[in-house]
MDTraj code that builds the backbone (N, CA, C; nanometers):
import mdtraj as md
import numpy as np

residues = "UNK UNK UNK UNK UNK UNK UNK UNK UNK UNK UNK UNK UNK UNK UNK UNK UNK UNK UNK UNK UNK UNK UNK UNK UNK UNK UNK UNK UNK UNK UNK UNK UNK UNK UNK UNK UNK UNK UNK UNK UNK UNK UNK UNK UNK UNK UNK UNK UNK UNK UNK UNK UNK UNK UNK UNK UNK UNK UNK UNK UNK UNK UNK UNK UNK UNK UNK UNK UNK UNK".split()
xyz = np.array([
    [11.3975, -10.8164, 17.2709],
    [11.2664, -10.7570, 17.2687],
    [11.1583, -10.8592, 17.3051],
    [11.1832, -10.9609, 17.2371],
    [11.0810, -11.1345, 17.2918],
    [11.0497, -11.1537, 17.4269],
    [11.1891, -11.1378, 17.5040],
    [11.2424, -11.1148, 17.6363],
    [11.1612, -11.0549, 17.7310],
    [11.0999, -10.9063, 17.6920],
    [11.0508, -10.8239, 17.7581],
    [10.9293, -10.8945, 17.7245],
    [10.8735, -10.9017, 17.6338],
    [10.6652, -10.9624, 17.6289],
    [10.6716, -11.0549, 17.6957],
    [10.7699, -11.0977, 17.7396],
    [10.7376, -11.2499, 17.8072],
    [10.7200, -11.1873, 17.9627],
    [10.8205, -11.1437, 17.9814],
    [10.8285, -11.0753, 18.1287],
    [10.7326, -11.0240, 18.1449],
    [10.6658, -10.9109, 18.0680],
    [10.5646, -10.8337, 18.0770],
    [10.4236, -10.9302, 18.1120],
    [10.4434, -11.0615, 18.0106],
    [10.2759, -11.1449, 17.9863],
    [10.2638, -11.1907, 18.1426],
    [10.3746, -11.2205, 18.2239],
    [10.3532, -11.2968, 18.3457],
    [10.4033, -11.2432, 18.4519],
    [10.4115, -11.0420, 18.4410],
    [10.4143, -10.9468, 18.5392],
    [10.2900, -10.9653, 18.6358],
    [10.2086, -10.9642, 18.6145],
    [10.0707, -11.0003, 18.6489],
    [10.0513, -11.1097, 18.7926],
    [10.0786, -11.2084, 18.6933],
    [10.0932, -11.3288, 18.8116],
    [10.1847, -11.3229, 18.9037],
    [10.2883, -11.2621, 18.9048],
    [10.4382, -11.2933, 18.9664],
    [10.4359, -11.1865, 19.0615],
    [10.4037, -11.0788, 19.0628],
    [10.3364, -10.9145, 19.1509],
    [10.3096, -10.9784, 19.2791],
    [10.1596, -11.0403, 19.2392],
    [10.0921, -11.0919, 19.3591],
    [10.1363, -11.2176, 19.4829],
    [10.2632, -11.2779, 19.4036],
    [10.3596, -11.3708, 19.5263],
    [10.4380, -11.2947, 19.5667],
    [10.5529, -11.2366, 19.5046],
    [10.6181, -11.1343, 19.5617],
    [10.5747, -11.0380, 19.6841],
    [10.4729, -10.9675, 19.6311],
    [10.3984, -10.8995, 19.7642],
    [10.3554, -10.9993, 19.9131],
    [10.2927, -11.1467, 19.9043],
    [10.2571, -11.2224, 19.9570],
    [10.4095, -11.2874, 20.0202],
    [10.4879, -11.2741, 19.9744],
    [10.6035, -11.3553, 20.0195],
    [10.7317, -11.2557, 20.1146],
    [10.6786, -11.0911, 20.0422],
    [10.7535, -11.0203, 20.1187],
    [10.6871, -10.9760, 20.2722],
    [10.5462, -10.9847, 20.2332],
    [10.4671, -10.9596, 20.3709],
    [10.4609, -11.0449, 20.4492],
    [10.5094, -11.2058, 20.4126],
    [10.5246, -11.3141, 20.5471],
    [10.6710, -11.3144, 20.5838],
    [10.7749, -11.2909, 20.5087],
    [10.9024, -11.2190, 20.5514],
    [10.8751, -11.1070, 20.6658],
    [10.8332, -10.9886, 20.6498],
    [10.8198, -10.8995, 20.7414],
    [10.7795, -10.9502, 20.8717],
    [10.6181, -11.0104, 20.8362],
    [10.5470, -11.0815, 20.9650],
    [10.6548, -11.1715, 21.0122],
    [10.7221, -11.2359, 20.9553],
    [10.8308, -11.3543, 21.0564],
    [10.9483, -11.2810, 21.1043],
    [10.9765, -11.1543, 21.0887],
    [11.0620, -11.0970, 21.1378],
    [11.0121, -11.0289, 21.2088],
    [10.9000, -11.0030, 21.2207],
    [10.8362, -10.8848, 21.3642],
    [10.8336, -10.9935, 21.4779],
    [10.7783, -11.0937, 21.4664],
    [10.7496, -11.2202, 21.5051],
    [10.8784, -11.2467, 21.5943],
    [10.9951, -11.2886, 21.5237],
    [11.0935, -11.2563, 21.5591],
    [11.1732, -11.2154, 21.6838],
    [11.1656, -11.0833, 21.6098],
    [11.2461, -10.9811, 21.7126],
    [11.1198, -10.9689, 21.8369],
    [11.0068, -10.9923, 21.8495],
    [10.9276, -10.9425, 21.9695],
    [10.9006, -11.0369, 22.0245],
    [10.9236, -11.1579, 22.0305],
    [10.9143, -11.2793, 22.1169],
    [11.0475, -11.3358, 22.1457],
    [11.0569, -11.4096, 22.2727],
    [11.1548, -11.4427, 22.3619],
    [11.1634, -11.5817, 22.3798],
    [11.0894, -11.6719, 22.3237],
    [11.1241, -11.8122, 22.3470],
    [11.0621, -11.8631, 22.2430],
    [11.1669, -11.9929, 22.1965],
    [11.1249, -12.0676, 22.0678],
    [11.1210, -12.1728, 22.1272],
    [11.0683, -12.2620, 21.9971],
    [11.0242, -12.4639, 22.0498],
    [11.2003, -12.4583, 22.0342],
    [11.2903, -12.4819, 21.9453],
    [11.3677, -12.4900, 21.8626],
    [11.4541, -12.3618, 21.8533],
    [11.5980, -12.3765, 21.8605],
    [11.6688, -12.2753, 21.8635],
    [11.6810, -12.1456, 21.9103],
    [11.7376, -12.0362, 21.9017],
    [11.7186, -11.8940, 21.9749],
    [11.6851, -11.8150, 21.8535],
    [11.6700, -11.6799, 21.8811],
    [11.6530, -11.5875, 21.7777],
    [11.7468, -11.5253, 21.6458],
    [11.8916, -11.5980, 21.7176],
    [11.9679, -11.5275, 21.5982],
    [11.9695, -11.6190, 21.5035],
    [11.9541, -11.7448, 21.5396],
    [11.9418, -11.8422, 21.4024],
    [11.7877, -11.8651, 21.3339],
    [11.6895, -11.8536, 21.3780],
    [11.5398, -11.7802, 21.3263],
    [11.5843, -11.6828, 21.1909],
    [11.6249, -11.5771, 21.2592],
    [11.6441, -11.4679, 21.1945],
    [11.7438, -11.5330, 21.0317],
    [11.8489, -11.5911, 21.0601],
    [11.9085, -11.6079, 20.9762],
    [11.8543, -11.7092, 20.9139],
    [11.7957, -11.8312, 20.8983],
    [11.7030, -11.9139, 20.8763],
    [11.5663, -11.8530, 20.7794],
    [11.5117, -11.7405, 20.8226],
    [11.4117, -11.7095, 20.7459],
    [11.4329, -11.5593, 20.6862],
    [11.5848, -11.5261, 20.6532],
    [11.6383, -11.4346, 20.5872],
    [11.6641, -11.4982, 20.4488],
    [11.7664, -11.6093, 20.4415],
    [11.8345, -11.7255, 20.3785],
    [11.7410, -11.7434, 20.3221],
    [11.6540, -11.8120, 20.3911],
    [11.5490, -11.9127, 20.3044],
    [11.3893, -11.8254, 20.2984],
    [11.4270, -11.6925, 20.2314],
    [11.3266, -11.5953, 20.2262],
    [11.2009, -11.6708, 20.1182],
    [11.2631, -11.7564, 20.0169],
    [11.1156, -11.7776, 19.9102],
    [11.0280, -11.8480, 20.0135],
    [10.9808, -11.8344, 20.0890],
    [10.8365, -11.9262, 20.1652],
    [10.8774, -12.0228, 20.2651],
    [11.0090, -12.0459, 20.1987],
    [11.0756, -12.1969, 20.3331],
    [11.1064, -12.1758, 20.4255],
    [11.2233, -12.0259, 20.4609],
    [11.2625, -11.9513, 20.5461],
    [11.1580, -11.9470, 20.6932],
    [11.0615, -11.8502, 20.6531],
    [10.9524, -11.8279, 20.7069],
    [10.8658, -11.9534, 20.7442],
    [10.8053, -12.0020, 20.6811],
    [10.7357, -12.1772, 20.7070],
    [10.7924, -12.2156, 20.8284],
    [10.9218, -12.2503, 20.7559],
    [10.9876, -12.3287, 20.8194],
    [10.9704, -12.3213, 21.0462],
    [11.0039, -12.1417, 21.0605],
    [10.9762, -12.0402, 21.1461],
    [10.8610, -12.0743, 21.2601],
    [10.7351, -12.0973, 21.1546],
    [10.6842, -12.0788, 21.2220],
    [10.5970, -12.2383, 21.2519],
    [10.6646, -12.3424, 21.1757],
    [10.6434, -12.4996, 21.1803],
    [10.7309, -12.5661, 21.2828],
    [10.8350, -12.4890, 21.2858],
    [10.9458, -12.5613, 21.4059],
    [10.9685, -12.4694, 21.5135],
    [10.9856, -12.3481, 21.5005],
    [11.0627, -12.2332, 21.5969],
    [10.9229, -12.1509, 21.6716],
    [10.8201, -12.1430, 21.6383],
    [10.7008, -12.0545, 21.6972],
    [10.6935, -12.0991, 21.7947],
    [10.6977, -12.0444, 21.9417],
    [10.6315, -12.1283, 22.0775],
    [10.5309, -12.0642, 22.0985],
    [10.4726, -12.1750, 22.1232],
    [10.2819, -12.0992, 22.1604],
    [10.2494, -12.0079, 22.2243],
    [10.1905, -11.9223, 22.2045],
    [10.1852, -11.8072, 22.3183],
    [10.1097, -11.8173, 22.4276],
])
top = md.Topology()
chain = top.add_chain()
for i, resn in enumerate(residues, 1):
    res = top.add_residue(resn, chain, resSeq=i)
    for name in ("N", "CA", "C"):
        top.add_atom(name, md.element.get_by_symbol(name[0]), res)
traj = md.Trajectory(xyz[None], top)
């Protein structure tokens, strides 16, 4: 029962990364699939790269090494 107030006290805070972390997931996967050339690697390892490493690194990572300028 302790368990749950705790979860509950820091539902709050934890909402607002989740949402933020699933919406730069999405964006790095639209990103993704609709562009044709990277600095760094091809698209199927992107993809798997910022699937894997979905908490923030995945993605970062994406768009710090693999984004080619448009």
């Amino acid at each position: 029962m302790q368990d749950l107030e705790i979860i509950a006290e820091y539902l709050p805070l934890i909402i607002p990364f989740m949402l933020m972390e699933m919406a730069l997931l999405a964006y790095t996967i639209w990103h993704i699939v609709t562009h044709r050339n990277y600095k760094r690697g091809n698209r199927v390892m992107w993809m798997i790269i910022a699937i894997a490493g979905m908490q923030f690194i995945g993605p970062i990572l994406y768009f710090v090494l693999g984004k080619e300028e448009d």
